[in-house]
C-alpha positions in Angstrom: -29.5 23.2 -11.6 -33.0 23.6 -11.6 -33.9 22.6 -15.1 -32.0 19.1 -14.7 -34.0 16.4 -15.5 -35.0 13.8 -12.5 -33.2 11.1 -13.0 -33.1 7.5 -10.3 -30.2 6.3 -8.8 -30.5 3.3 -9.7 -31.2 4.0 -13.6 -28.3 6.3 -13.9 -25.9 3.4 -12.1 -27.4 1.2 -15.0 -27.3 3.7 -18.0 -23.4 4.4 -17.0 -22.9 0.9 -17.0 -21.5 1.0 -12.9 -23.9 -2.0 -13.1 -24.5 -4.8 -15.4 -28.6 -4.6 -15.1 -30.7 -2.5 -13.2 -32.2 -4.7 -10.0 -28.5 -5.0 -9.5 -28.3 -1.3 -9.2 -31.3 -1.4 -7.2 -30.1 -4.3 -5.0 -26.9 -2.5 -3.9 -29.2 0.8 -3.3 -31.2 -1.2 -1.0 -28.4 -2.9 0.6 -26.2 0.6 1.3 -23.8 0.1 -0.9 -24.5 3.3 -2.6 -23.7 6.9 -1.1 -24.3 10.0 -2.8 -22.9 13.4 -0.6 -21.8 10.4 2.1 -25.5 9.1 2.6 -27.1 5.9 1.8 -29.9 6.1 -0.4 -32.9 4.2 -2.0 -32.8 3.0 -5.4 -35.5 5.2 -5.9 -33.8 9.0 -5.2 -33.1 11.7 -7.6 -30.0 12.6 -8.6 -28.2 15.9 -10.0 -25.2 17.0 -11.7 -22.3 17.3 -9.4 -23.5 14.9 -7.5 -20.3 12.3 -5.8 -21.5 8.9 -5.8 -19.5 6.0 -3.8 -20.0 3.1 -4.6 -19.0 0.0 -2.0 -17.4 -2.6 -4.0 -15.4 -4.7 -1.4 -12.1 -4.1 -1.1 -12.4 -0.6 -3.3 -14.9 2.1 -2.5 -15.3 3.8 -6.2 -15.9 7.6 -6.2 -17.9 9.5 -9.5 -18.8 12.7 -10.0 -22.2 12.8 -12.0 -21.8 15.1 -15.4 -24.3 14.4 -17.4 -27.8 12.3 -18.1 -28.1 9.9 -20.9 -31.6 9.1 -22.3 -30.7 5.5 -22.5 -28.2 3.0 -21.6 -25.1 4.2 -23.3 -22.0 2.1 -25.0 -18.8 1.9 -23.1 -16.9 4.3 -25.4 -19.3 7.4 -24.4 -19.6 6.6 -20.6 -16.7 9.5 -20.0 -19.3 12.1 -21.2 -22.0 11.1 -18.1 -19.2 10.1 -15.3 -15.8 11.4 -14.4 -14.2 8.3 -11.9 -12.4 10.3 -9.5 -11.4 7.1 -7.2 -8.4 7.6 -5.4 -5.3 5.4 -6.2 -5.0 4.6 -2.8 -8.0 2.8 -3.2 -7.4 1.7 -6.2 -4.1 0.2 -4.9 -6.2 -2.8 -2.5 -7.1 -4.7 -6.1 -3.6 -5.7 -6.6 -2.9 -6.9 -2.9 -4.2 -9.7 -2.5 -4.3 -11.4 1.2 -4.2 -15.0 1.1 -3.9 -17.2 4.2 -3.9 -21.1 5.6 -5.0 -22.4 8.5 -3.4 -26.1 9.2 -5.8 -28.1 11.7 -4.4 -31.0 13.3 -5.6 -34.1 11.6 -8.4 -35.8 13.6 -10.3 -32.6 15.1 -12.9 -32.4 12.7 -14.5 -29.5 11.9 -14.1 -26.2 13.3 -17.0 -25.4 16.0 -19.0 -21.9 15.8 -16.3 -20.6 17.6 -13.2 -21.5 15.5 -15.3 -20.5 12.2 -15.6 -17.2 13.5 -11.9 -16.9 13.9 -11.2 -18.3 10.8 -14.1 -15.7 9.2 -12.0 -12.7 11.2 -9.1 -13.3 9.5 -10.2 -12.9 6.1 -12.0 -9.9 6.8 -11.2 -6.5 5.8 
């Protein structure tokens, strides 16, 4: 463990192709959208082998276990020798419900004030 090469969050996220470019990687690193070990971290931190990384992607929170560092971006095919996904089906599972609801307003009201929209915005939420 000690001899593992340093290695940013962010670049590994991009090099295992979890993102499609880097600032993305960075972006959701800023944002909190990436835990490693349960804790938010900056785009910036090193990471190791054995490592679990969680990955907020609304509905699905994605789970990886780090294996391995590729020097550079690497093709599809050979992402299995860097990453193992161990998200769970459960989670898995929320990509194939999917929630759809309609709200009928009375003809003439207009739109929703603040109040309504927040409502509305409560519904759809997760």
């Amino acid at each position: 463990m000690e001899n593992d090469p340093l290695f940013r969050a962010d670049k590994y996220l991009w090099c295992v192709r979890i993102f499609k470019t880097r600032s993305q990687a960075m972006d959701a690193c800023k944002k909190g959208h990436v835990l490693i070990n349960s804790i938010a971290v900056k785009p910036s931190r090193n990471i190791r082998r054995g490592e679990i990384i969680n990955i907020k992607r609304p509905p699905v929170i994605y789970s990886y276990i780090v294996k391995d560092f590729p020097k550079n971006r690497v093709p599809h095919k050979l992402v299995v020798n860097y990453i193992d996904d161990v998200t769970s089906p459960k989670e898995l599972k929320k990509l194939e419900i999917k929630e759809t609801f309609f709200i009928k307003r009375e003809k003439g009201t207009g739109r929703p004030t603040k109040k309504e929209r927040r409502n509305i915005d409560k519904l759809g939420a997760y």
